[in-house]
N, C-alpha and C positions, 0 to 999 in steps of 0.2 A: 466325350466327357461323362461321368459319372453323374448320375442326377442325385441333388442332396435334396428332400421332403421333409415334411415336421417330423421332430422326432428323432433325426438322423444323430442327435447330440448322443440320446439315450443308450443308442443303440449301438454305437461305438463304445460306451460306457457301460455295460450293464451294473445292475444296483445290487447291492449286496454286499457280503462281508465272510463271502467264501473265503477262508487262508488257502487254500489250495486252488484256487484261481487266481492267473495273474493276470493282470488289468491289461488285456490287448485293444491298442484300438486306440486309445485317450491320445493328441497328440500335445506334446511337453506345453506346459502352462503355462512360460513364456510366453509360444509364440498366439496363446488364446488371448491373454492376456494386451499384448500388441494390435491384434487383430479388433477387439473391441474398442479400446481408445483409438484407431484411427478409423473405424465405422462411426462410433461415436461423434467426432470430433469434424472427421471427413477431410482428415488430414494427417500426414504422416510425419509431417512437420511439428504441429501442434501435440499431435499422440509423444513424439520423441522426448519433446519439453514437458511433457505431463510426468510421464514415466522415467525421466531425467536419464536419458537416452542418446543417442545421435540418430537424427533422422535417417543414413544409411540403415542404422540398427532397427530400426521400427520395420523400415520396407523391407529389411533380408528376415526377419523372423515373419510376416505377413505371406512372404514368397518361400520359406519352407513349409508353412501353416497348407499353402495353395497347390505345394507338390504334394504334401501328405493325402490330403483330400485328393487330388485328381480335381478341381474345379476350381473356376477362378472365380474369385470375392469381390476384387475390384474391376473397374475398367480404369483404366492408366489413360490421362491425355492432357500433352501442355502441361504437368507438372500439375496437373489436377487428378484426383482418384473421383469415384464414385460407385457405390456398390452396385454388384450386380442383381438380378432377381434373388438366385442362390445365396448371395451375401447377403442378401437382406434377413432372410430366414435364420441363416447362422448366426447374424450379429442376437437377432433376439435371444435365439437360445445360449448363446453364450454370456449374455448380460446377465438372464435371470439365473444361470450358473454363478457366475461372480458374485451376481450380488447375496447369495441365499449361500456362497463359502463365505463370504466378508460378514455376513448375520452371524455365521455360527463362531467364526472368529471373534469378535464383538464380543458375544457371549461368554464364549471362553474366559479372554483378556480384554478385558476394555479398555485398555490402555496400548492395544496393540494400534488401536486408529490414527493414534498422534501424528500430526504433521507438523509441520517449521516455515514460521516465515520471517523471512531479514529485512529490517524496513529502514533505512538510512533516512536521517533526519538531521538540518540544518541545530547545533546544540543548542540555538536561544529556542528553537519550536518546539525540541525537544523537550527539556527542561520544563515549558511553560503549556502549552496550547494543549498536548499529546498527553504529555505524562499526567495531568490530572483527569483522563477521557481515557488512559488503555486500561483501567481495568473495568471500561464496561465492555470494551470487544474481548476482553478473555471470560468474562458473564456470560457473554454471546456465545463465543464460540470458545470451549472448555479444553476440544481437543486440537488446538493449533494452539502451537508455543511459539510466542512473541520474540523475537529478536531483536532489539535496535542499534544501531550503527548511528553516533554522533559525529558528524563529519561539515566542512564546509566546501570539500572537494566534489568536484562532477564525480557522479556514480557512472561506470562505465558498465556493471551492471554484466560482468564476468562470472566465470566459475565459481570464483570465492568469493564474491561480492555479494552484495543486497542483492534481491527477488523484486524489490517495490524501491519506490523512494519518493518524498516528498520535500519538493527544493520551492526555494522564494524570488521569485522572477519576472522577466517580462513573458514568458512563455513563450513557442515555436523551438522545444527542443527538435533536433532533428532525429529522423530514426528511433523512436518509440512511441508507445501509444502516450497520449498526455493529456490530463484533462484538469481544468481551472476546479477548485474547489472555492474560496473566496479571497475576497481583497481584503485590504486593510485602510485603515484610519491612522492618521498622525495628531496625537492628543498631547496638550499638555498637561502633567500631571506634577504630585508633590508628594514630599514625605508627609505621613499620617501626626509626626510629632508637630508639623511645621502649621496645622489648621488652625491656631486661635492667632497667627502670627499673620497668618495667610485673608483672613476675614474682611479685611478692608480693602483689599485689591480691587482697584477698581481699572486698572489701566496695563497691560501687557506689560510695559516697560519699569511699573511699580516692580515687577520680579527678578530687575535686573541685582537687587541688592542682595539677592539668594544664590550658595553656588550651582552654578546650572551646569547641566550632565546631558550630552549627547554622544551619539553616533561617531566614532571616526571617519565613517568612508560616508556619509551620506548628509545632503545638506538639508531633506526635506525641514530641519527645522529653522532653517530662515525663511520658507514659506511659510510657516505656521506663525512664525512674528509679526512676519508680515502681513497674512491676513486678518490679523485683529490689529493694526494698525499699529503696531511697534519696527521699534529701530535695531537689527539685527545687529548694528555695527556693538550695541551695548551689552551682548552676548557672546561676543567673541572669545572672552575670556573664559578659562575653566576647565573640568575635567574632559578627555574623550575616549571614547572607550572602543574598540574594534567589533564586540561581541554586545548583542543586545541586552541578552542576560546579565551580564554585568554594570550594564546603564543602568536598571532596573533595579540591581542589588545595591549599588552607589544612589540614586537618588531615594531608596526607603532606609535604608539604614545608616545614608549620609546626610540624613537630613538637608538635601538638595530640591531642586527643580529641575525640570526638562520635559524634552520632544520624545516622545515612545510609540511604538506603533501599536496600535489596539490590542491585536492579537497575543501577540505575548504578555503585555501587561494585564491583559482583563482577571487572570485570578488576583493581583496584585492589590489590583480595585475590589474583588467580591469580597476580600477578607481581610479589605481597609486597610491595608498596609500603606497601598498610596492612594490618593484622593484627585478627581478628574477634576482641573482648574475652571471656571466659567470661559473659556475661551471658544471659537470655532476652530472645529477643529480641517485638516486638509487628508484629502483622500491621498492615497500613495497610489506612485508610480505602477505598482509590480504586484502579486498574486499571487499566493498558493497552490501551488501545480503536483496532480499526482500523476507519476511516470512510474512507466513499466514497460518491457522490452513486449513488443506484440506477441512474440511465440509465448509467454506466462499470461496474458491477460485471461484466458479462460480457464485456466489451472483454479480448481475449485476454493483452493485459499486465499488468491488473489481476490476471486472476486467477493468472497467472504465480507475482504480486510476493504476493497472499495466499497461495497456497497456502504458498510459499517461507516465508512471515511463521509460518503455521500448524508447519511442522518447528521453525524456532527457536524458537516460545515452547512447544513439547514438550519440548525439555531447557532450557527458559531459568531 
């Protein structure tokens, strides 16, 4: 085998801007390119998904990269790589190549750096929790463009699908990476017009004479009557709604009452639309969970858009 030294980048390369010299020696930018994200990454799997590739494709460009040289990069075993000595050498000088064309590119177009990311979101979280917090991860990060995906179906997290997704559950999705961000509270709350009417309540069950607004699919709000010691049976009556957001838009501009879950109602509360009742209120069931397929978790946008996810559900 061919021994590769410091240097050996250069040298294949010479510098300059002879037109009557043609560049022998460089081998195709692809396969350097392939070769750095799975040095980097220290996986051909994860380089694949960076590079939005097929892992075949990372290892067959890596394995022409390793004919061109005469010298192998990796050692191969169990579906594990790991660089060799000579890899190691290469990866560096091949990084501070990349990185010192991506400066001058930059430069060039600063707009050439944009990346995308598609974030699928439940629409009551969307609409409420997210949409008044995404334009500080676009503050944050200028050149990743936001995509959202308002859905209540499972993200299957395909080729044309979402990259991310944040679902409201008991969590242990199976098969991707998943991490709790926070819970939630079950509050009862009121329209903002209904507060000089509302003043005297002294007793849960005073509110049964208001129309009250819940949930369709969920009964956490006969827990919450119950634990301020009212009679559920006298809320039975009244609107229900399948969609949170729509509880939310029916009790402030319905001049109603009801059960809401913290999270989506709190801008609803900061800007007094609707008003938090003196009641206690009942933790829920289920949790905000952020999910992503493991081969994206370390794709530099992901982890961008989690960390960013991680500050807001600290004061959320």
């Amino acid at each position: 085998m061919n021994q590769l030294g410091p240097g050996a980048l250069s040298r294949m390369e010479p510098v300059g801007f002879d037109s009557n010299r043609m560049r022998r020696g460089l081998p195709p930018l692809q396969t350097l390119i392939a070769f750095e994200a799975a040095a980097r990454l220290q996986s051909f799997t994860l380089a694949a998904s960076e590079l939005n590739l097929t892992q075949p494709a990372v290892s067959q460009q890596v394995k022409l990269l390793e004919d061109r040289l005469g010298i192998r990069l990796f050692r191969r075993s169990n579906n594990q790589i790991s660089l060799t000595e000579q890899g190691e050498q290469f990866a560096d000088s091949v990084g501070a190549m990349l990185d010192s064309l991506s400066e001058s590119v930059q430069d060039l177009a600063p707009d050439a750096g944009r990346t995308m990311l598609t974030v699928s979101l439940l629409p009551s979280f969307g609409s409420t929790w997210f949409a008044i917090r995404a334009t500080r991860f676009l503050e944050a990060h200028p050149q990743i463009d936001l995509i959202t995906l308002s859905t209540v179906a499972c993200t299957g997290f395909g080729q044309e699908d979402a990259d991310v997704a944040i679902r409201w559950g008991p969590g242990g999705t199976p098969n991707v990476y998943e991490e709790r961000l926070f819970g939630e509270r079950h509050i009862l709350v009121a329209s903002a017009a209904l507060r000089d009417q509302l003043a005297g309540v002294k007793r849960v069950d005073d509110l049964a004479g208001f129309p009250f607004f819940r949930d369709t699919n969920h009964t956490e709000w006969r827990a919450v009557i119950e634990r301020n010691g009212g009679n559920p049976e006298l809320f039975e009556n009244g609107a229900y709604f399948g969609d949170s957001s729509a509880t939310l838009g029916a009790i402030a501009f319905g001049g109603g009452v009801g059960v809401v879950r913290d999270v989506v109602a709190q801008h609803f509360l900061d800007n007094g639309t609707l008003i938090e009742l003196p009641f206690e209120a009942v933790e829920g069931p289920f949790a905000y969970h952020f999910l992503c397929p493991h081969s994206r978790l370390n794709q530099p946008r992901v982890q961008a858009f989690l960390h960013w996810l991680r500050q807001e559900a600290s004061g959320a």
